[in-house]
C-alpha positions, -999 to +999 in steps of 0.1 A: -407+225-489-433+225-463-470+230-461-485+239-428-523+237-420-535+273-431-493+282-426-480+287-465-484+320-483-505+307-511-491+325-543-518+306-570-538+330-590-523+360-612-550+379-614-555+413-644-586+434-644-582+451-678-605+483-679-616+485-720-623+523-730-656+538-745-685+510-738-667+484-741-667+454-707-647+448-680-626+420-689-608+401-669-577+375-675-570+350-649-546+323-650-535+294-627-498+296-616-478+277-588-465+285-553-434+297-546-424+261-549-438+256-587-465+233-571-503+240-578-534+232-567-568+223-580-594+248-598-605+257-633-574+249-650-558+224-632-572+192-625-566+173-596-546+137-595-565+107-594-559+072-575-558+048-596-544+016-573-546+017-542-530-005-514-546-005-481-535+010-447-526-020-422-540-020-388-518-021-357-520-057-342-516-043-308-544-017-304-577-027-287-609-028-306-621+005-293-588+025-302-588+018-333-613+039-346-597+074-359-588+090-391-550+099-410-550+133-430-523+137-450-511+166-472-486+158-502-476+168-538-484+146-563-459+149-588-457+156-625-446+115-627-475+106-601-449+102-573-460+112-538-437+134-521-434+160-491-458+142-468-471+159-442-491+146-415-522+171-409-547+154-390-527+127-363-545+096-353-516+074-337-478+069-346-489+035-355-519+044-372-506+073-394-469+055-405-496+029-421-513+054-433-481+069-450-470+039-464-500+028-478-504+062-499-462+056-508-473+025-529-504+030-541-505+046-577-516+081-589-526+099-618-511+136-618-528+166-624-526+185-652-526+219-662-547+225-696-531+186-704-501+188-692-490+169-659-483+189-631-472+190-595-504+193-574-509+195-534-539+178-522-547+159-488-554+124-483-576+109-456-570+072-446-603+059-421-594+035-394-624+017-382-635-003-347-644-034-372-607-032-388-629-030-420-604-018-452-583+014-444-585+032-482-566+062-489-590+089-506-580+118-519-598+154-499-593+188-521-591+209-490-577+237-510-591+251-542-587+277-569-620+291-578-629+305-611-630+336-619-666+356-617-687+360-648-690+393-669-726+391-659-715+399-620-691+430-635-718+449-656-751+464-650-785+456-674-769+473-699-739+457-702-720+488-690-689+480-664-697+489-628-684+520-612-679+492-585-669+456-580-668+439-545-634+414-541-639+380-553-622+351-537-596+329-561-588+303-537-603+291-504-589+268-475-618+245-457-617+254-422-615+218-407-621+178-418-653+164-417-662+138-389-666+105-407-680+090-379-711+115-372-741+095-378-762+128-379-741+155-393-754+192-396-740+222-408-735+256-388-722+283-407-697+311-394-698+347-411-664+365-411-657+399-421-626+406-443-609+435-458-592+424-486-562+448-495-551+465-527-530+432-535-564+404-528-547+393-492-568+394-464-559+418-440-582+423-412-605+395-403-627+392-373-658+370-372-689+385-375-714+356-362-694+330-349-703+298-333-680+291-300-663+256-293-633+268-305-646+269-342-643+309-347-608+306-343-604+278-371-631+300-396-607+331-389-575+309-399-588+295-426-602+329-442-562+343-436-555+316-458-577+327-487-569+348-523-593+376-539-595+400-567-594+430-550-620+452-558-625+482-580-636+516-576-640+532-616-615+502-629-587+508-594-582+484-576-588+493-537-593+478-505-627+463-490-644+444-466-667+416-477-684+388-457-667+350-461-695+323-448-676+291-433-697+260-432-689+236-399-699+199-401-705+187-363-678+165-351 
């Protein structure tokens, strides 16, 4: 099993738009499943694993003071059992820096996920902080990827309750575009807009940036939205294929 930054076909949401005849609602039934690898991740029906004991990162004894500050960012299944498994490092810092990273998540305890209470396998990322002080490295746990609930009746119907001729897609599950900057003293946001065309199936097919931001950041809002899952939408209860805007929020690093 692997899990690339915004590389894995995400297979997490099943989703069936049910047209009812006569007046009655759209109504729509959406439940969580797994990847191809029966792993899921966090959203409205499965929650996400919990650290419970943590043992801290050690510091290289080697490093000078001012290379030490950097972060580790792991992605991993937590297990059914609360084991850690498939470690992958996303975000590098050092060989030094991220096998002590690694090894402090391997023996530090989790609580799984669970799926309507039920334990689960679950990916989510872990970020380990290195600082110039040597102050305590602390695994925390970063949902980078999410399912999202589904949308309302309210957002499917006009005033009077009647189901719309049309419904625009509806994203399921989104990838964040990048890690935040611990270090920024002043963070702001800037915010991308891409443009879409979400296909029959709710995959992303043609996605361009609309307003982008330079610095190499359109690229990473573009690979992120590839990386997302809709409900398609619907023309008179069909499902077809549209465009939408996606708006990609950057922290500064």
């Amino acid at each position: 099993m692997k899990r690339a930054r915004y590389g894995l076909v995400l297979v997490v949401l099943s989703a069936v738009a049910v047209l009812a005849e006569s007046n009655e609602s759209v109504r729509m039934q959406i439940h969580q499943e797994p990847d191809q690898d029966g792993v899921y991740y966090a959203g409205p029906e499965v929650s996400a694993p919990r650290l419970v004991q943590t043992v801290l990162a050690l510091y290289p004894e080697d490093v000078s003071g001012k290379d030490l500050q950097g972060m580790t960012v792991m992605a991993m299944v937590i297990g059914a059992n609360g084991k850690p498994s498939n470690i992958q490092v996303l975000h590098k810092h050092g060989d030094q820096f991220d096998q002590a990273a690694v090894a402090a998540v391997m023996h530090s305890t989790f609580a799984p996920g669970a799926l309507v209470g039920k334990p689960v396998p679950v990916w989510i990322d872990v970020r380990v902080v290195f600082r110039s002080d040597r102050s305590k490295a602390i695994p925390q746990i970063v949902i980078a990827e999410r399912d999202l609930p589904p949308p309302d009746e309210s957002k499917l119907e006009d005033k009077h309750h009647k189901p719309l001729s049309y419904t625009p897609p509806f994203p399921i599950h989104t990838v964040d575009a990048d890690f935040a900057d611990v270090f920024a003293r002043h963070p702001w946001v800037q915010v991308a807009i891409v443009s879409v065309l979400v296909g029959e199936d709710g995959l992303p097919r043609d996605v361009h940036v609309r307003r982008g931001l330079g610095f190499g950041l359109d690229e990473k809002a573009t690979a992120a939205v590839m990386h997302y899952r809709f409900i398609p939408a619907t023309q008179k209860g069909k499902a077809i294929a549209a465009r939408r805007d996606v708006m990609v929020s950057f922290e500064k690093f």
